[in-house]
Structures are given as C-alpha cells and as structure tokens.
C-alpha positions in Angstrom: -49.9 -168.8 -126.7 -53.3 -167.6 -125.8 -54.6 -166.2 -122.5 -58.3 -167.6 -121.4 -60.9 -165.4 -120.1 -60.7 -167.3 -116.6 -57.1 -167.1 -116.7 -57.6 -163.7 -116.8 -59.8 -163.2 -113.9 -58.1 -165.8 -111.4 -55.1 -163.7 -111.3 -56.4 -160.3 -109.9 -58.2 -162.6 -107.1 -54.9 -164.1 -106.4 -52.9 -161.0 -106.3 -55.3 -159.8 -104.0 -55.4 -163.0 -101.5 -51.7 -162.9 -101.4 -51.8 -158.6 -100.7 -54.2 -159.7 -98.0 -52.4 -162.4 -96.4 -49.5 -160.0 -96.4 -51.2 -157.1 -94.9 -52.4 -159.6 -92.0 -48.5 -160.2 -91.9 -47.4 -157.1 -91.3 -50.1 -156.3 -88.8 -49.3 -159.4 -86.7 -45.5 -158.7 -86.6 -46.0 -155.0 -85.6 -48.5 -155.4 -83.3 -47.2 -158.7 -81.4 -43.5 -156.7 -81.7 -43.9 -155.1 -78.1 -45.6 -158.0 -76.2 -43.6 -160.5 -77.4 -40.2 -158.3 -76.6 -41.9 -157.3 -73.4 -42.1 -161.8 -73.1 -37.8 -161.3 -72.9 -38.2 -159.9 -69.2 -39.6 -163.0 -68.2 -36.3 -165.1 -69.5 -34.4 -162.9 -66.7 -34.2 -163.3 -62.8 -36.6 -163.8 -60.5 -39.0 -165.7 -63.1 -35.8 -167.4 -64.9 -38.1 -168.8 -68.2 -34.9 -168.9 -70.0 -36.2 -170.5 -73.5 -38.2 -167.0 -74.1 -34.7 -165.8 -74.4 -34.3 -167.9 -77.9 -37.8 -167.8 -78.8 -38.5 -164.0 -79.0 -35.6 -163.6 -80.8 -36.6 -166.0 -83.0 -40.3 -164.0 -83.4 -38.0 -160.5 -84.1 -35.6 -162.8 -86.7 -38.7 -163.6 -88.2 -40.3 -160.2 -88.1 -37.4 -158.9 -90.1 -37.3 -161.1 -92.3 -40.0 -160.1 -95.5 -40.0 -156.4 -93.8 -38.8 -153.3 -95.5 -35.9 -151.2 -93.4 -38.6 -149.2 -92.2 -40.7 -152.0 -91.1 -37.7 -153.5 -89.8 -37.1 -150.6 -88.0 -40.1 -150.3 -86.3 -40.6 -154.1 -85.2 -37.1 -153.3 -83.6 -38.1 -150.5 -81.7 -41.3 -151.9 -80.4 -39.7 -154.8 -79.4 -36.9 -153.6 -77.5 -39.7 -151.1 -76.2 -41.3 -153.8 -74.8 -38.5 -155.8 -73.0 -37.4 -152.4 -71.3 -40.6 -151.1 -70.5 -41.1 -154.6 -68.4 -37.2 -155.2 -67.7 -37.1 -151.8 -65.9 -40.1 -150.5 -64.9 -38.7 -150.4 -61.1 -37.0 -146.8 -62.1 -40.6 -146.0 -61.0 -39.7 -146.7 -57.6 -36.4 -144.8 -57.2 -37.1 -141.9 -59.5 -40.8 -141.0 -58.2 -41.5 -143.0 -54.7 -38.1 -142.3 -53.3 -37.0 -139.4 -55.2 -40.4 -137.8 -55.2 -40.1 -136.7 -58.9 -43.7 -135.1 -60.6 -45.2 -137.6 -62.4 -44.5 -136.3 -65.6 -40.4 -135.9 -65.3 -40.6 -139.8 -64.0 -42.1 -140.8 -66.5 -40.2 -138.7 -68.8 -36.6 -140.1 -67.9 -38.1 -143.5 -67.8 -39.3 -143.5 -71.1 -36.3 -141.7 -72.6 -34.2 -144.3 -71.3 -37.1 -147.1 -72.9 -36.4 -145.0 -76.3 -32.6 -144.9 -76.2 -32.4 -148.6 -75.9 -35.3 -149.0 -78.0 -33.8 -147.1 -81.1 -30.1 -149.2 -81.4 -32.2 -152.0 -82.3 -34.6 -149.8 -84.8 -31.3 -149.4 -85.9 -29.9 -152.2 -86.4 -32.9 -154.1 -88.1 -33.1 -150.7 -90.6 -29.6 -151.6 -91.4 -29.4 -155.1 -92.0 -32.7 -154.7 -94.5 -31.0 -151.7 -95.7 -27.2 -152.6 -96.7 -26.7 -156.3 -95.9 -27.8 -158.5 -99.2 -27.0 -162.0 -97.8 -29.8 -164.3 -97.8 -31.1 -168.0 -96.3 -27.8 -169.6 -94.1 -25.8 -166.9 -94.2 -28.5 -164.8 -92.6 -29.9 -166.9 -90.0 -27.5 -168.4 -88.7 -24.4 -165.6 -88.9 -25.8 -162.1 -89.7 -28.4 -161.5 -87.4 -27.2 -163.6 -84.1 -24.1 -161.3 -84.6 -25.5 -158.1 -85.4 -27.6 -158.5 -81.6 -24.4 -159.2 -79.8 -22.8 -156.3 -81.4 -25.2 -154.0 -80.3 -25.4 -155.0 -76.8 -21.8 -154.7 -76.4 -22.2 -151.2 -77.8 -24.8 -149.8 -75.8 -23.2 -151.1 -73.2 -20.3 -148.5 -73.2 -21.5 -145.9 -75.1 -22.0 -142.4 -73.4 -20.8 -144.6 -70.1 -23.5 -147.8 -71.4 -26.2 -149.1 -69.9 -25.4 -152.8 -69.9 -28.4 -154.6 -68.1 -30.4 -156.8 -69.5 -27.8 -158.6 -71.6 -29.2 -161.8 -73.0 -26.5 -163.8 -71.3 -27.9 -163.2 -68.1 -30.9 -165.5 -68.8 -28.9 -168.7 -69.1 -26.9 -168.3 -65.8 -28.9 -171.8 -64.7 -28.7 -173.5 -67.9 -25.8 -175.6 -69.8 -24.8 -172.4 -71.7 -23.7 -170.7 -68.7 -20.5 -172.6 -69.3 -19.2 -170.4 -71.9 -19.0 -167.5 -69.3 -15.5 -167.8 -67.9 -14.1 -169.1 -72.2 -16.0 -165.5 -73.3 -17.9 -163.7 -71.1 -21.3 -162.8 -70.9 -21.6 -161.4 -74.7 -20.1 -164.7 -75.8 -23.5 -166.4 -73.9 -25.6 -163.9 -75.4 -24.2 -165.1 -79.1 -24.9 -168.8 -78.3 -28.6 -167.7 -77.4 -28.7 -165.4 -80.6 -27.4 -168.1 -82.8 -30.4 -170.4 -81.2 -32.5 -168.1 -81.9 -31.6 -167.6 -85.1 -31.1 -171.7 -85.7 -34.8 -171.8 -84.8 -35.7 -169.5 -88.0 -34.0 -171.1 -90.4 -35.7 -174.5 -89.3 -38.8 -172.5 -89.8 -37.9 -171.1 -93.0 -34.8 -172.9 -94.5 -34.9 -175.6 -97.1 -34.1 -179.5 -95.5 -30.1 -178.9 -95.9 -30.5 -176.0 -93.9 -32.6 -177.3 -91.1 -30.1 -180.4 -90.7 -27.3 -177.6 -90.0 -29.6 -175.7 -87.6 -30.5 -178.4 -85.7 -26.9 -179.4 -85.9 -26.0 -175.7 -84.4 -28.4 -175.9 -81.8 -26.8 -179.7 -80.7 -23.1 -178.5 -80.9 -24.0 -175.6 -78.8 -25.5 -177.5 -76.1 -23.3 -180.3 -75.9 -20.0 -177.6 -75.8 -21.8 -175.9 -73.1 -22.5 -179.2 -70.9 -19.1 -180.4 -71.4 -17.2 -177.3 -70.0 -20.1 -176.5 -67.6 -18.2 -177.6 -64.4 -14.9 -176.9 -65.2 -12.8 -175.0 -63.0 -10.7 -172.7 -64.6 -9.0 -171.5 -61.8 -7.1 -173.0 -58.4 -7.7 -172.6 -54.9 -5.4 -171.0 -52.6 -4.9 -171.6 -49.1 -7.6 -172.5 -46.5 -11.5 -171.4 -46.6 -12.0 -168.2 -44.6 -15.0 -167.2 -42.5 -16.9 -164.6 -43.7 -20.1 -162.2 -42.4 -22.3 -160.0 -44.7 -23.9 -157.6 -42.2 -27.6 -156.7 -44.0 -29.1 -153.5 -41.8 -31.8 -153.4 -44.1 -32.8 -149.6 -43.3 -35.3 -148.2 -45.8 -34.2 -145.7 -48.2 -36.8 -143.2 -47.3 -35.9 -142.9 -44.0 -31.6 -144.1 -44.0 -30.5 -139.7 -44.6 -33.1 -138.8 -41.6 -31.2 -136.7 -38.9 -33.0 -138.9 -36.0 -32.1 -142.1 -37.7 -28.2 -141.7 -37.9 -27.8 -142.5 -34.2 -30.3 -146.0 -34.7 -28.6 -146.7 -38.0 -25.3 -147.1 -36.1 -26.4 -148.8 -33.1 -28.3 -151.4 -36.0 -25.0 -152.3 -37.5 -22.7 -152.1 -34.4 -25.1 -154.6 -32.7 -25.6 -157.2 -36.0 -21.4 -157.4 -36.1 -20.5 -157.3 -32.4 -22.0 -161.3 -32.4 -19.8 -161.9 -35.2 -16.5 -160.4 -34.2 -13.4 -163.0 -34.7 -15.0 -163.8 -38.0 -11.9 -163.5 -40.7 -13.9 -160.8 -42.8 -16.9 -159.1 -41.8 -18.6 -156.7 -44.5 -20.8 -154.0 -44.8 -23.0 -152.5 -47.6 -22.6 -150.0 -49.7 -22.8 -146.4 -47.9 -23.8 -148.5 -44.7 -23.7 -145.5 -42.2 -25.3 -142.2 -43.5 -22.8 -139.5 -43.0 -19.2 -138.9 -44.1 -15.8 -140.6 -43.1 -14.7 -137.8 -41.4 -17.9 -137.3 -39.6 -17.9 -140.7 -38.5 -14.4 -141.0 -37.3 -15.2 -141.8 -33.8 -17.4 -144.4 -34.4 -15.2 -146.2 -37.5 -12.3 -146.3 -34.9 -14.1 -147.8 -32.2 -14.9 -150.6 -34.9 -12.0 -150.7 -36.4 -10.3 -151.2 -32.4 -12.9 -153.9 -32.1 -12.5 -156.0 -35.4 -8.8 -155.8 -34.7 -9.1 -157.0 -31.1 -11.0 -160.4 -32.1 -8.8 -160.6 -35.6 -11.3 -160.0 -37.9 -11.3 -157.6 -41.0 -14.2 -154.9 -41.7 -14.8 -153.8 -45.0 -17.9 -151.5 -45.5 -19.2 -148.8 -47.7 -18.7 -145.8 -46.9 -19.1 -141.9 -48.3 -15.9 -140.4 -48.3 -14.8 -136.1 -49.1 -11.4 -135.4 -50.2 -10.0 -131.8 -48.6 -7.3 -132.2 -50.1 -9.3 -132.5 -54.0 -12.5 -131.1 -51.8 -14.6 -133.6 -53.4 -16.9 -136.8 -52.6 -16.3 -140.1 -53.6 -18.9 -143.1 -53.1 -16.3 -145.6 -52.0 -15.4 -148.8 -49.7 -13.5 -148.4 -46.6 -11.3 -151.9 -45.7 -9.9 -151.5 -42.1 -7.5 -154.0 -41.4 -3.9 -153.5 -40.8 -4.5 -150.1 -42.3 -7.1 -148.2 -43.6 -7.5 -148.8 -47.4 -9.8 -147.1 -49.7 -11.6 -148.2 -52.8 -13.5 -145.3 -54.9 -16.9 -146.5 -57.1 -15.5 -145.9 -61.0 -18.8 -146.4 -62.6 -21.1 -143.8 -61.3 -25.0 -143.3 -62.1 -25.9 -140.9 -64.3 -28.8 -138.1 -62.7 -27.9 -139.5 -59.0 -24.7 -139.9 -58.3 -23.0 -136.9 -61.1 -25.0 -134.6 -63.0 -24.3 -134.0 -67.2 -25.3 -131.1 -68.7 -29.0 -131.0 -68.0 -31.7 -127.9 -68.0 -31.3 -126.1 -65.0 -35.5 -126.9 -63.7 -34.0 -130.7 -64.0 -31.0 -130.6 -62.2 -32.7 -128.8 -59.3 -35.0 -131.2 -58.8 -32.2 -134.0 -58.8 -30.3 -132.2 -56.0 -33.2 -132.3 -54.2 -33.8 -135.6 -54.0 -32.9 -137.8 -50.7 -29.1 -137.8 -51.6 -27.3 -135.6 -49.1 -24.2 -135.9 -51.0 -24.0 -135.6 -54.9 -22.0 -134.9 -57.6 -20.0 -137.8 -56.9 -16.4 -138.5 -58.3 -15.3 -141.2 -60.4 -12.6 -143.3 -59.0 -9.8 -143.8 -61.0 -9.5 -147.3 -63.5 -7.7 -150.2 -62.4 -7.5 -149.9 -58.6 -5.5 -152.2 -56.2 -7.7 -154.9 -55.0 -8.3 -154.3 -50.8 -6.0 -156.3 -48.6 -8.2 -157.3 -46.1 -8.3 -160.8 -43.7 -5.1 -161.8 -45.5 -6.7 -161.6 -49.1 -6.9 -159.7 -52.6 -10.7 -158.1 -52.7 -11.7 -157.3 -56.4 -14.4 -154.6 -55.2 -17.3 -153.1 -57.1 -20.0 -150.9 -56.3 -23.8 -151.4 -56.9 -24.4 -151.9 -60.6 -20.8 -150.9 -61.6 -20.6 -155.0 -61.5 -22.5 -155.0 -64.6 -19.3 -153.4 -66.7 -17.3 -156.7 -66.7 -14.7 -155.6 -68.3 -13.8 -153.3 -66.4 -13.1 -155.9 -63.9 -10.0 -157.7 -66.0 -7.4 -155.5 -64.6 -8.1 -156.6 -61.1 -8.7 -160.0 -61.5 -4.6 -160.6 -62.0 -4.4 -160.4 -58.3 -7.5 -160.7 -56.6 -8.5 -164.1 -54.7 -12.3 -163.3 -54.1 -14.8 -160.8 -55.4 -17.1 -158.4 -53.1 -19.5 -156.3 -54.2 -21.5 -153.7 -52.0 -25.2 -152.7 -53.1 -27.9 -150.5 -51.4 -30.9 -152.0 -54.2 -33.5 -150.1 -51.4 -34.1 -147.4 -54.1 -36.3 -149.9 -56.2 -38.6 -151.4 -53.7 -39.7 -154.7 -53.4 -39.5 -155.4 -57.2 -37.4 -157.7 -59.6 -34.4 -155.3 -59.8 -32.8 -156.7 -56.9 -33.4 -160.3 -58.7 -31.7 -158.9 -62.2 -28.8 -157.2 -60.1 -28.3 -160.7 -58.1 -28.0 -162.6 -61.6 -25.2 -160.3 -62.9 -23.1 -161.0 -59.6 -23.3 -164.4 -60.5 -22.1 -164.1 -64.2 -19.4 -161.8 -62.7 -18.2 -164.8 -60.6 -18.6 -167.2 -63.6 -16.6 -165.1 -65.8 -13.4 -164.4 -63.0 -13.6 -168.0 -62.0 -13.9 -166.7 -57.9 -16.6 -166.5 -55.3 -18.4 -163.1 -55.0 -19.2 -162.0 -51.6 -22.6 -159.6 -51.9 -23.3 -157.0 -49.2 -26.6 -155.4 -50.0 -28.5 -153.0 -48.1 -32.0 -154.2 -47.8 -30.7 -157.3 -49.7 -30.3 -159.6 -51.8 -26.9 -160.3 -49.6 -25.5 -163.7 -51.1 -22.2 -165.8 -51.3 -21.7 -166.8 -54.4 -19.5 -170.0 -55.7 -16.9 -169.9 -58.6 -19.2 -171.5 -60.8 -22.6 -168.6 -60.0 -24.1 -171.0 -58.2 -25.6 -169.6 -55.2 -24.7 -171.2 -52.4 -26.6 -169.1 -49.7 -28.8 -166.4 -49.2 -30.1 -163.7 -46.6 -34.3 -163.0 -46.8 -34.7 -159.2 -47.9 -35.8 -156.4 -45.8 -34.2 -158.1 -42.6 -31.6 -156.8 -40.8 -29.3 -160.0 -40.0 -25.8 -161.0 -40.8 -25.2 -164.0 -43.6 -22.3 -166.1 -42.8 -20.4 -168.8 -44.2 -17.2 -170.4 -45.5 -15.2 -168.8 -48.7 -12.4 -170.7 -50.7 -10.1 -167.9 -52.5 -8.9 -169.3 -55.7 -6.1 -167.4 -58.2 -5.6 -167.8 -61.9 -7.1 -166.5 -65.1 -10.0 -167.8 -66.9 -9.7 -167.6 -71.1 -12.1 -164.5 -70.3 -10.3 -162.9 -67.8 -6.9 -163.0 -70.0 -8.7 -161.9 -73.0 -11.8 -160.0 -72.3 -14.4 -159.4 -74.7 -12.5 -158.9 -77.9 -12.6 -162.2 -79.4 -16.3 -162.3 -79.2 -16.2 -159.2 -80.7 -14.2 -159.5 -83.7 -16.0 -163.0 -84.4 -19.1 -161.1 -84.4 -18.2 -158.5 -86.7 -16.7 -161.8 -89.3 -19.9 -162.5 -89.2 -21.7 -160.0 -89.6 -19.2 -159.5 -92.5 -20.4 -162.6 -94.4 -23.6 -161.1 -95.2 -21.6 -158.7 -97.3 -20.4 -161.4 -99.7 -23.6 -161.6 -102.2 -23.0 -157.7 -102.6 -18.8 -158.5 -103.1 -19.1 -161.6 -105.4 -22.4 -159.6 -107.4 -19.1 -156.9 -108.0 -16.6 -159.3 -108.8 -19.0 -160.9 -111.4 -19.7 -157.7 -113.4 -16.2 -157.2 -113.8 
C-alpha cells in the first residue's frame, strides 16, 4: 500500500492543529482553575448560588481529566486557591484590623493557610492521574466524587482541621439538605460531588453513560425531597421561652479598661426586661474580665435570674488556681453553677504551637488579654439549665460535628455562643450561621445562637431559620423552643459510613490495574 504525496503533507498540518487545540486546552483549564474555584464561594452563605457548588466541580473534573499528574496538580491547587482566597479573605479583618498585625505577617498567615488547603487538593488530583487507572463510569461517577469527600474529611481533623467551607454547607436550602441528619454533612458534600461528577460524564460519556448520569442526578434528588421533612427525632415536653441577649460591643474597643463598667451595665439592662423568661443566654466571653473578677456582679445576676425563675447561661473566661490556667468556657447559673470549657480552640489566638519567637510576640500582643487558653476535655455533660440538656459549643468549634455525637445521647437542645466581631462586617458571620444550621440538621434539635455582634438566631430541627436578630445591635431575640430527644442515623453513627463508602469507591478505580494483573497471570 502506497503513501501519496498529499497524504503526506496533510498529516504534519493535522498533528499540528490538534497540538494547538491542546495547548489552548491546557491554557484555558490553568488559567480559568482559580476564578472558577474562587466561583465555589459564591455557592456558600450570604449569596447561597448553590448550583456553582456542582458546576465548578464539574469544570475541576473536567480539568483533570486529559491532564498529566502535574497538570492535575496544579489545576488543583489553583482552584482550591481560589475558593479560599475568596471563602476567607475576612482573616484580613481579625488578623490585621483588629489584631494590628504588619501587613506582611497578615498576609503571610493568610496565605499559608490559602496554600495548606490549596495543596491537599494538588494532591489529590496528582494522585488520581498518578496511581488510579480506571477510566469513563467508573471515574466520573465513583472515583473522583469520592476522592473530594475524602479529603475534606481529612483536612478537617488533621493537625486539629480546618473544616469550613465543606461543600455540604451550600445545599442547606436545597432538597439535598435532607441527607444531613442519614449522614452528615460529608454525606451532602458526596451527593454534590457525585453531581458534579454525573455532569462530566454527560459531557464526556458515551449515550449508556449519560442515561446513568442523568439517572444519578434524578435518584439523588428525588431521595433527598422525599426524606427532606422528616423528623428523625421526638419532642419532649412543652416549648420553653427563650432570650438571646446580643450586646453587640465592638471588638476593638470590648478589653478597654473604661469600657468594662459600660459593657456590664449594656447586658445587665438588655436582660433585666426579660427576666422570668425560662432561659436567657449570653455570648461567648460576654463580660471582659475573669470569673473570679466578676464575682460580684455574676451573683447579683444569678440572685436575679433565680428570683423571676429564669436560667442564665453566658460565656464567660474562666482561671483555674487550682490547675492555674484559663479556659474559654460557658458559665450556666441555674440551681448551681455549671461549667462548660471550649474543646476546639483556635490555633495563633486562643493557644500558641511552636512558632518563632518574633511571631509569637506579636500574637500575645494582640487585643486578647487572656491567652494560651486550655482545651476542655472531650465529651462533656451537657448544662442543666431551665429544666433542660444544653449540648454547648463555642464559636467555630460547631464546625467539628463529630465531636458533637457524644453529647447528643442526652441533650434536648443545642446552644452555641459566638463573638464573630473579629471579622467585621463581612460574610464570615454568614458562613458561621450556615454551619449552625447543618449542626441542627444533623442532631435533629433546635440550636439556640448567642453571638456577640451577631448573627444571634433560633434555629428549627430541620436548619430552617426561624428568626433572627439585625447585627451590630445590641437587643435581645426571643422566642419559643421545642426540646426534642432521640438519635438521628447520623447521630448514632457519625461519619464512618460515609467514609468507608467513599474509600469503596475510590477503590473501584483500582480494578483496571487488578484485573490488567490477574490477566497476565
């Protein structure tokens, strides 16, 4: 068989179009990699444009897909880049406005934190180009939606975690929402993933394999409508008034000597109205000084909640003589004093790693008259407070919900105390807000939210919000709670089925490479 001239000089022109077309590729997947990922931010609270959620992670499935582990790798870290450099950038505000940090260490530990995040999934996407062989299906629709869940539940506990921005979080208003309290919020994440990755094979699978995409996508939906409103756990007893006292006192001026005696007034004032109200709570660190410096004035509330049978709960600093040390914690004054002590502290504020010393000096000189914090112990009593179980967390330590399962055995609500003032007027509050309601999802109870400069809320059993207070306004939020007892599937089982399920499926990729073996011998 003989080879024409034109033959011969057709093919170097269309080796060359296709090299082309794939250069353009690869430029277009790197460079859209951090805008689009940046797009994921948007999917989360206050903006709630939950279908970016599936369809940027259907751009990164995509982006991995003809890429090389390295190119893989870097897609992954530009994308993740971008979803944390817009997801966080309120550290800003806390780090430099309130903390008063140089420029360049702000914007050192903000992008560190960008690059930590940033490199599991550089990571990930270098491995699954690297070591796993499956192809088509098997890829789409099981390898890559489970590799993403696996990694969020890893860098959420690792070296203590950092577990914000979960993809779960984005579908709190949506029909997946109701596979929170089966799984948890990783278990939401995998139905978005699996989306996600149903919408590349429809792009890039055969007509077999688009019917079973769409058909993943359906199934999904229609599970999550049909267990959206169920109630997984009972009510118990009557409703019970409630108060969430918001002093809103800004952070830069809540430590000032010349404030303390305002501060007090502000919150002794707001609750006085309210007095006879079953439970009346407080933020977190509500009055700036110690317990013990602060005696008088907690006893003349305590005298005064007890007089008109109501219940006061508020965050308070707390030192230890006996262990001389401090403990960011929650007083509940009832029939006794009760104390619960924040587990989950904040790395650089609240305890201090091994650090060079010129960085730690400037941390203890930030606006944080008591540091070095210790960590409460695990699985605390829940409070006994106005004749009920309080499951109690502590600013963003809400975001570890599994460290909640313990608790959730006895407790018939959920509170949690916040002081979001360190990051401004900016969407953090919003993000923090939309993990409260996933933690009330998951428990099958209503959160009660105490914040600081806000956003105070009362949450239903089901994360729906049922009311809120406007931010940076001192006023009291009250309302009507029902406690409820019972376990949720999530609350009995935690996050290990999602896990393991994950992990079988990220197995399956492995099969080409296991039946190629079995073949040769």
């Amino acid at each position: 068989m003989s080879i024409s001239k034109g033959e011969w000089t057709a093919t170097p022109s269309l080796i060359e179009k296709e090299h082309a077309l794939s250069v353009r590729a690869f430029k277009f997947y790197t460079h859209a990699s951090l805008p689009v990922g940046a797009a994921v931010s948007l999917a989360f609270a206050p903006f709630n444009v939950w279908p970016l959620a599936i369809l940027c992670f259907a751009f990164l499935f995509l982006a991995w897909e003809d890429a090389t582990p390295k190119q893989a790798a870097k897609r992954g870290f530009l994308f993740t880049a971008g979803t944390y450099l817009a997801g966080t950038y309120w550290l800003y505000h806390s780090i430099h406005t309130i903390g008063h940090a140089p420029m360049y260490l702000t914007l050192f530990v903000m992008l560190a934190l960008v690059a930590i995040m940033a490199a599991y999934t550089a990571f990930v996407g270098y491995a699954l180009k690297r070591w796993i062989p499956a192809q088509g299906w098997i890829r789409w629709l099981l390898v890559l939606p489970a590799a993403i869940v696996i990694l969020e539940w890893f860098r959420g506990w690792f070296l203590s975690g950092f577990p914000w921005l979960a993809l779960g979080y984005t579908q709190t208003d949506t029909w997946l929402a109701g596979f929170a309290p089966v799984g948890g919020v990783y278990t939401v994440s995998l139905a978005v993933t699996l989306c996600a990755g149903a919408i590349t094979a429809l792009v890039l699978g055969n007509k077999n394999t688009r019917i079973a995409a769409a058909s993943v996508i359906a199934v999904l939906w229609l599970i999550g409508l049909s267990i959206h409103n169920k109630e997984w756990t009972e009510k118990v007893g009557e409703p019970i008034s409630v108060a969430i006292v918001q002093g809103a006192v800004p952070q830069e001026m809540k430590w000032e000597e010349d404030q303390r005696d305002k501060t007090i007034a502000l919150y002794r004032n707001l609750t006085r109205d309210h007095l006879g109200t079953k439970l009346i709570i407080w933020p977190e660190a509500a009055l700036p000084g110690l317990s013990h410096e602060l005696t008088d004035v907690l006893s003349e509330e305590w005298t005064a909640a007890h007089r008109a049978g109501s219940a006061l709960v508020l965050g308070q600093a707390r030192y230890d003589f006996e262990e001389q040390v401090y403990y960011n914690a929650v007083l509940a004054l009832d029939k006794e004093p009760q104390w619960y002590a924040k587990r989950r502290l904040v790395p650089l504020t609240e305890y201090f790693p091994e650090l060079p010393k010129w960085i730690t000096a400037w941390l203890r000189g930030m606006d944080l008259p008591y540091s070095g914090f210790r960590a409460g112990v695990d699985n605390q009593d829940p409070l006994d407070a106005a004749g009920q179980k309080l499951a109690m967390t502590i600013c963003y330590e809400d975001a570890y919900a599994s460290d909640q399962l313990e608790v959730l055995k006895t407790a018939t609500l959920l509170v949690n105390v916040t002081n979001d003032a360190w990051f401004g007027d900016s969407t953090a509050a919003h993000q923090h807000l939309q993990i409260s309601r996933m933690r009330a999802l998951e428990a099958g109870r209503q959160l009660l939210r105490a914040g600081n400069d806000g956003i105070s809320a009362i949450i239903a059993a089901n994360g729906v919000i049922e009311k809120t207070f406007p931010r940076f306004k001192p006023g009291v939020l009250t309302g009507d709670v029902q406690p409820r007892v019972g376990l949720t599937p999530y609350a009995q089982v935690g996050n290990w089925p999602v896990i393991i399920v994950s992990f079988l499926f990220l197995a399956a990729g492995l099969w080409p490479l296991l039946a190629r073996r079995r073949t040769r011998t």
